[in-house]
Every structure is written in structure tokens, then in C-alpha cells.
C-alpha positions in Angstrom: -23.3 -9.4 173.9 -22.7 -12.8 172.6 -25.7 -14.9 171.1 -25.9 -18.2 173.3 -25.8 -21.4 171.3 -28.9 -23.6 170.8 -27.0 -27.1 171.0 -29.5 -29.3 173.1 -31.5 -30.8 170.4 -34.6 -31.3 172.1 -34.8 -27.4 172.4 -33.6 -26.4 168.6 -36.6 -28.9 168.0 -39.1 -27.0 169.9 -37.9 -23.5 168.8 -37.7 -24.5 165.1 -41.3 -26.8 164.7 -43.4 -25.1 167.0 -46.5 -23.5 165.4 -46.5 -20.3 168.0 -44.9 -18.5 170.8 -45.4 -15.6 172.9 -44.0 -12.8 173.1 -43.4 -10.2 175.8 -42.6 -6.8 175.6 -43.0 -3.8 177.7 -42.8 0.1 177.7 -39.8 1.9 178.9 -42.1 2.1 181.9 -42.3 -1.0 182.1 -45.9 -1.8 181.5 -46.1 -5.2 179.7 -47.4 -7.1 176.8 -47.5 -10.2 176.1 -49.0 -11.4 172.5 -48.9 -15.0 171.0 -47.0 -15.3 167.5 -45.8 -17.2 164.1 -42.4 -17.5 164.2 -39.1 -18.7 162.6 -36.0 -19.9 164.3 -32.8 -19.9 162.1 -30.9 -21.4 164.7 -29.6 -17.6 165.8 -32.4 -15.5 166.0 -36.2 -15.9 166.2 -38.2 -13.7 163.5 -41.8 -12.4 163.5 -43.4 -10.8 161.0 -46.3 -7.9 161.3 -48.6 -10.2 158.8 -51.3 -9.1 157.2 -54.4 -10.5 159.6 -56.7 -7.7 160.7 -55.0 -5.1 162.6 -56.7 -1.8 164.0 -53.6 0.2 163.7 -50.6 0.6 161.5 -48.1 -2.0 161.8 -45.5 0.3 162.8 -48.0 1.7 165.1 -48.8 -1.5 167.0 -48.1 -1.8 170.5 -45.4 -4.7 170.1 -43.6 -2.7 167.8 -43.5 1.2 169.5 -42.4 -1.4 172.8 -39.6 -2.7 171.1 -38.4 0.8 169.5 -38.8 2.3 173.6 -37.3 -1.1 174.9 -35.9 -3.7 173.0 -35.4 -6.2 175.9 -37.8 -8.9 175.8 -39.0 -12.8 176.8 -40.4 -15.3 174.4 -41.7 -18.6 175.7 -42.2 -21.9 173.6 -43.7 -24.7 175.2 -45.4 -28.3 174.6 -48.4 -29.2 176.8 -49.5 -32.6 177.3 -52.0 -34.5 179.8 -48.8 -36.7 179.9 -46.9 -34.7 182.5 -43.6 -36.4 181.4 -43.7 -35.3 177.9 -44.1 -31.3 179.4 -41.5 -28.9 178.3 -40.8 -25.1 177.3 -37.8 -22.7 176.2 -37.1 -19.3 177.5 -35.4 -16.9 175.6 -34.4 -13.4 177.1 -33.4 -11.0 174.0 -32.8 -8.1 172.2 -35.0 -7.4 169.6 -35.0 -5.2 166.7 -37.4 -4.1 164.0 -36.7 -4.7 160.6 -37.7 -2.9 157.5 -36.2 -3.8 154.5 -32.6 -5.4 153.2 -31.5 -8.8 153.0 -31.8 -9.9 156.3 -35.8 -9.0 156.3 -35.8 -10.6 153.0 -34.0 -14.1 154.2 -36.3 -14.1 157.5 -39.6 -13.5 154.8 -38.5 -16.4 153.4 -37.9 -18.7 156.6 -41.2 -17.5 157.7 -42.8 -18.2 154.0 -41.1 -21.9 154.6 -43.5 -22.3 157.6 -46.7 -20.8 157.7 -48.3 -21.5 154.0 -51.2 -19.0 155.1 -47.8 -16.6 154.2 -47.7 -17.4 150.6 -50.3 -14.8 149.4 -49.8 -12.3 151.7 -48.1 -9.3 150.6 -45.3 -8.5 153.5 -42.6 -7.2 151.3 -43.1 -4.1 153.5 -44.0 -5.1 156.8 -41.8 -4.8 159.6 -40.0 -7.9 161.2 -39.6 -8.4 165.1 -36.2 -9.9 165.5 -34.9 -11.7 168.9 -31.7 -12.2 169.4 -31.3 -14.1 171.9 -29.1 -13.7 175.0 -30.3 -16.0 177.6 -32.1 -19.2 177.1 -33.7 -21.2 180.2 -34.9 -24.2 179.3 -36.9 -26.9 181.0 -38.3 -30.4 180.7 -39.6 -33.5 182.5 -36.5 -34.7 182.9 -33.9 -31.9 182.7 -33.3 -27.6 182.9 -30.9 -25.8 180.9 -29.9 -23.0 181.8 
């Protein structure tokens, strides 16, 4: 399945400055989660790591993450609230995601993700597992226009 393109500017924008998105995932039963997240957008994918905040379980035990080993389709949603109704907008992005461990792909996403969250810089997530989206449907929407 072929990655759609990010080429409306307005929507690269959102899903590369935005501070935090949320994520949806279910079980192969289909009963859902949805959890906000940090994020990083290389233009291709969309890459979460499983930081070092409090957690009561394992990270490789955490609900997000046993989802996306029984199901790996899931929805993220970006969006911009404003009391100015006009300035309103939010991406969609249907995906595959995947859950990586180590190599240079988890290294290069570490390092996106170090670029923008600062809080990232003395945590220790060499070995924590990384949710990654690819995405392969994007809706998006705005005051003024939908892509989709």
C-alpha cells in the first residue's frame, strides 16, 4: 500500500508543529483506545515514542502497544482549536502502524522526536519502543477547504 503524499502545506504544517495528537487503536476485537501523544512527522510517517513519564506497566506491555501488535490499523487526529471559528482545522490520518525496537530507523525517529520535545533530552529511550504510522489515508479539513 502506497504512502499518500503530504503536499497541502497547511496540513504538513499542522502535522509537523503541532505539540500533540491522538491516537487510536483497538483490539483485534475491536475494542478501542484512544490516548493523546508527542509526536514527530518526517513528512512520511508519524513517530511516537513510549517515553519515560510514569507508566504502571511495561512499555511493551501497555495497551497501545499489545493493540498495535493484535491490530496495526489505526487513526490519528491533529487539530487547531480557536474561538475564531475560521481559523478551525484538523488532519486525519488512517495507518498502519508498527512497533519499533531498535536499528536505524528507531534511532533517526529518537532523534526527530529529541528535535521537538526538549523534555526528551535527558530521558533515557535508547530502548523504548517506537509507535510508527504510516500513513495510508489522510482526510483533511479546514474553514475553508477538505482534502481528502
Amino acid at each position: 500500500m502506497k504512502t499518500p503524499a503530504v503536499r497541502v502545506v497547511w496540513v504538513r504544517n499542522l502535522l509537523t508543529k503541532a505539540r500533540v495528537g491522538h491516537l487510536a487503536t483497538s483490539t483485534k476485537e475491536g475494542r478501542p483506545l484512544v490516548v493523546p501523544i508527542c509526536f514527530a512527522f518526517d513528512g512520511i510517517a508519524i513517530y511516537s515514542v513510549i517515553d519515560e513519564k510514569p507508566k504502571r506497566v511495561n512499555p511493551r506491555a501497555m495497551r497501545r502497544v499489545l493493540n498495535i501488535v493484535e491490530n496495526p490499523n489505526v487513526c490519528f487526529v491533529v487539530d487547531q482549536y480557536s474561538e475564531d471559528w475560521r481559523k478551525l482545522r484538523y488532519v486525519i490520518v488512517r495507518g498502519k502502524a508498527a512497533i519499533l525496537t531498535k536499528g536505524k530507523e528507531h534511532s533517526t525517529a529518537l532523534l526527530l522526536l529529541r528535535k521537538k520535545y526538549q523534555q526528551y533530552h535527558s530521558m533515557n529511550l535508547d530502548d523504548r519502543p517506537i509507535i510508527k504510522i504510516r500513513p495510508t489515508h489522510i482526510i483533511a479539513w479546514n474553514a475553508t477547504s477538505r482534502i481528502q
